[in-house]
FISERO-841434 format. One record per residue (C-alpha): residue number from 0; x, y, z. Coordinates in nm, 2 decimals. Layout:
<atoms>
<nr = NUM&east = X&north = Y&up = Z>
...
</atoms>
This chain:
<atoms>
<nr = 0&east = 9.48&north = -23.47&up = 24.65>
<nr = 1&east = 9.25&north = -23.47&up = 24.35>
<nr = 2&east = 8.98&north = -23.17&up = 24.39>
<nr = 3&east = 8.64&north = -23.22&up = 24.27>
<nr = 4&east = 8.54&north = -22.95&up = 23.97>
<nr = 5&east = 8.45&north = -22.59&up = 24.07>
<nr = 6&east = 8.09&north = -22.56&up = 24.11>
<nr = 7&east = 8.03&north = -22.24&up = 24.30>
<nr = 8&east = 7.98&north = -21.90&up = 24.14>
<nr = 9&east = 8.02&north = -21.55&up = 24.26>
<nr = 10&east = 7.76&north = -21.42&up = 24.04>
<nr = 11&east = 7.66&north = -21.10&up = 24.26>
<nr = 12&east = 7.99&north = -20.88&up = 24.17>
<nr = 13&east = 8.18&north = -21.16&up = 24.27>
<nr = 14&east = 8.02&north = -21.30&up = 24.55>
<nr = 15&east = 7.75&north = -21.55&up = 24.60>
<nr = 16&east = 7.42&north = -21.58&up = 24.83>
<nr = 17&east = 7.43&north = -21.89&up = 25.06>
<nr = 18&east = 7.21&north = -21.99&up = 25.24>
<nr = 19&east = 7.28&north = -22.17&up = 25.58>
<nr = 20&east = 7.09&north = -22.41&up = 25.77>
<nr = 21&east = 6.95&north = -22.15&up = 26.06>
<nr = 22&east = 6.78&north = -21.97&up = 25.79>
<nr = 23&east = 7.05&north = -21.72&up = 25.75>
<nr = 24&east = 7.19&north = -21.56&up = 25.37>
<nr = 25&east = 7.54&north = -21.46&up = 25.37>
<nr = 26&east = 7.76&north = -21.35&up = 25.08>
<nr = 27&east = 8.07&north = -21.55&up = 24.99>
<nr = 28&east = 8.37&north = -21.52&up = 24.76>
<nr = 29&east = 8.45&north = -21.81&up = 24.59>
<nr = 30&east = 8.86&north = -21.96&up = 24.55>
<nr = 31&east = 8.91&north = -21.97&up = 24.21>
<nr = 32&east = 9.15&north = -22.22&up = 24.01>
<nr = 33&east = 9.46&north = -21.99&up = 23.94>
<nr = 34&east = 9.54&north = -21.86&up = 23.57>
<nr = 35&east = 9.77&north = -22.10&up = 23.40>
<nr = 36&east = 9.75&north = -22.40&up = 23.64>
<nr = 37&east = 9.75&north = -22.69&up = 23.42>
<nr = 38&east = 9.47&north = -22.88&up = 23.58>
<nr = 39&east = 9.20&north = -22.69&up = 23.46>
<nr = 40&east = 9.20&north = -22.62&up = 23.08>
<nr = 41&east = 9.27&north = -22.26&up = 22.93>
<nr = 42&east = 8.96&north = -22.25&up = 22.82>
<nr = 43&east = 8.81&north = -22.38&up = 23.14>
<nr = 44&east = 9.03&north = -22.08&up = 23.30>
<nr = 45&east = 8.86&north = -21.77&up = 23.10>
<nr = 46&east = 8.54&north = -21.92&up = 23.22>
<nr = 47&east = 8.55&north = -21.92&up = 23.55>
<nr = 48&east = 8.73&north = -21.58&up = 23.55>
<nr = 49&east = 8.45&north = -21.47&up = 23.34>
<nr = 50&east = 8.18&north = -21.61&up = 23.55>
<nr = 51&east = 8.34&north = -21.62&up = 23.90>
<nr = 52&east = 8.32&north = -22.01&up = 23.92>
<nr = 53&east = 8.50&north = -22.12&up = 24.19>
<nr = 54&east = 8.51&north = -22.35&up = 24.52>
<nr = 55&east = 8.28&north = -22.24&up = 24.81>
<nr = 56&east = 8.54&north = -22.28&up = 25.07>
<nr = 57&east = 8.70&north = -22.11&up = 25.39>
<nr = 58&east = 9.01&north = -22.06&up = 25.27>
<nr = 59&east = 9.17&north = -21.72&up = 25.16>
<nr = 60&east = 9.15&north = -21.62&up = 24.80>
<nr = 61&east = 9.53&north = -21.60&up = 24.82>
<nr = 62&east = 9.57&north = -21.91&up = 24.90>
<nr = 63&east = 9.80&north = -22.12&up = 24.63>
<nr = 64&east = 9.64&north = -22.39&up = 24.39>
<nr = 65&east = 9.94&north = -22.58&up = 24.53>
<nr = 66&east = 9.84&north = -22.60&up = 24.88>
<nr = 67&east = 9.50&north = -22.61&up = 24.79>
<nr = 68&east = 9.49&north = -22.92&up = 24.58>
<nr = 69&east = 9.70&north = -23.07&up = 24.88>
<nr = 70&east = 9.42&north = -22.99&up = 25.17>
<nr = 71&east = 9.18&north = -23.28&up = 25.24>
<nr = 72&east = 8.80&north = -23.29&up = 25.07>
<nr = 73&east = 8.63&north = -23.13&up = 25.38>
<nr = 74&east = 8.86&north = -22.83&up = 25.32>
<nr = 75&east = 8.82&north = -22.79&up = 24.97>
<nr = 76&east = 8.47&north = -22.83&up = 24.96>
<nr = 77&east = 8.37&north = -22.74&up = 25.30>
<nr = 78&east = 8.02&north = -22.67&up = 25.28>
<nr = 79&east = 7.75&north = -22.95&up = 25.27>
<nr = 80&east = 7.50&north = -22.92&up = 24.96>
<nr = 81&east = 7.12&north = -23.06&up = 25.02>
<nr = 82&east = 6.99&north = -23.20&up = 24.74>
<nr = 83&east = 6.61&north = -23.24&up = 24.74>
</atoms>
């Protein structure tokens, strides 16, 4: 599948605040797009690395761009985002 652009950041040492729908704040790591995948451009790369710009997602860090680009939408971007 085609993943929408990273859009989270870890700006708290690598980790950022979320806040869920009871109210509750929890720190969370976002996936980031692996070094030298060819999706995402080099420069692209150094920024998120730089910046911890990532996907806010349940799945492990470890995880491989492969099989992540491969997972459906609700996986990748598993959280729901409230706009006002």
């Amino acid at each position: 599948g085609t993943s929408p652009p990273p859009e989270f950041h870890g700006r708290h040492s690598g980790y950022g605040n979320v806040l869920w729908v009871d109210g509750h704040v929890t720190p969370e790591m976002p996936y980031l797009p692996p070094k030298g995948d060819p999706t995402f451009s080099q420069s692209f790369q150094v920024y998120a690395y730089q910046f911890h710009l990532g996907f806010l997602t349940p799945v492990s860090p470890t995880t491989s761009w492969a099989q992540f680009s491969q997972m459906s939408e609700p996986m990748q971007d598993n959280y729901l985002l409230v706009q006002r």
